[in-house]
N, C-alpha and C positions, 0 to 999 in steps of 0.2 A: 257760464257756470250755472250748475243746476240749484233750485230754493234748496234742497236739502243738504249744503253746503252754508248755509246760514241761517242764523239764528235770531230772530227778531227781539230785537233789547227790551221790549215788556214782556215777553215770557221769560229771557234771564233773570230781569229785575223783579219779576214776580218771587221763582224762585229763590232769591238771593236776597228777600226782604227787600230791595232796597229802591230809591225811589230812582226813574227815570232820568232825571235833572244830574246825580251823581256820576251814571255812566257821563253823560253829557258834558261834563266838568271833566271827566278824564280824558275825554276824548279829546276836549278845546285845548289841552295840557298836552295831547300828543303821547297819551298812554294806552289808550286803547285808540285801534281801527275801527269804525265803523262805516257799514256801505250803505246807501240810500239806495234803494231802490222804489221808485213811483212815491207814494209820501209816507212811507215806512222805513225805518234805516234798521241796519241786520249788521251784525257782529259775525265773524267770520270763527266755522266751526274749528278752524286749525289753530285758531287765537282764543279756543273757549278757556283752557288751562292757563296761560299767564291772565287772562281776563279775570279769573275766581281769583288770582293770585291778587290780583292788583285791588279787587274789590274787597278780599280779606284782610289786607292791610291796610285798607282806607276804612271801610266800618268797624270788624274787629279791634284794631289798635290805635284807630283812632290816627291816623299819619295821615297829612295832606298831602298833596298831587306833588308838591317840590320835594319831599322827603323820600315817597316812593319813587321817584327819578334817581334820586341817588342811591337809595337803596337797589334799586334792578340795577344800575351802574356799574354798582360795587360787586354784586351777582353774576354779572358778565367780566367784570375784572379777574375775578377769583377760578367763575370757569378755565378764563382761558388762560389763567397761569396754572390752573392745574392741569391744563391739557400740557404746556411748557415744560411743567415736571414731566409731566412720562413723558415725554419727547427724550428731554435731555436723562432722563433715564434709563430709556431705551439703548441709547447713545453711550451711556458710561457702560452700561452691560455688554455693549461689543467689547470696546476694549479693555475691559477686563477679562473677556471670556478669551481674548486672544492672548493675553500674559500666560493664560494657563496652560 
């Protein structure tokens, strides 16, 4: 993979106010990915977006690393029951379209 596929966690954490040790805390929690390369570790640019997520709800509101698990949880529960509905959505509009 090329560097410019990742993101080195002091300039996010620069950016995002926040200090180092936090990323690092989410990470030991298995919320965020981080990749070490040589003695730098790099947060992966396709993870930057749930990464902002995860860190706006840990400094913003103040939710620890347990509460944000459940919370993206409950996030992926609700996607994929909304993906469920238009399935079975899709589903009742055949057969209704063939009553007609």
């Amino acid at each position: 993979m090329e560097m410019q596929e990742y993101i080195p966690i002091d300039l996010f954490c620069k950016q995002h106010g926040i200090e180092v040790t936090v990323i690092s805390s989410l990470h030991e929690y298995g919320l965020i990915e981080l990749i070490q390369i040589d003695e730098s570790e790099y947060l992966l640019n396709k993870q930057l977006a749930d990464a902002e997520k995860i860190v706006r709800l840990y400094s913003d509101l103040n939710i620890n690393p347990e509460g944000i698990d459940v919370i993206l949880n409950l996030l992926q529960t609700i996607k994929e029951m909304q993906s469920q509905i238009g399935f079975f959505k899709n589903r009742l509009n055949i057969y209704e379209e063939s009553d007609i």
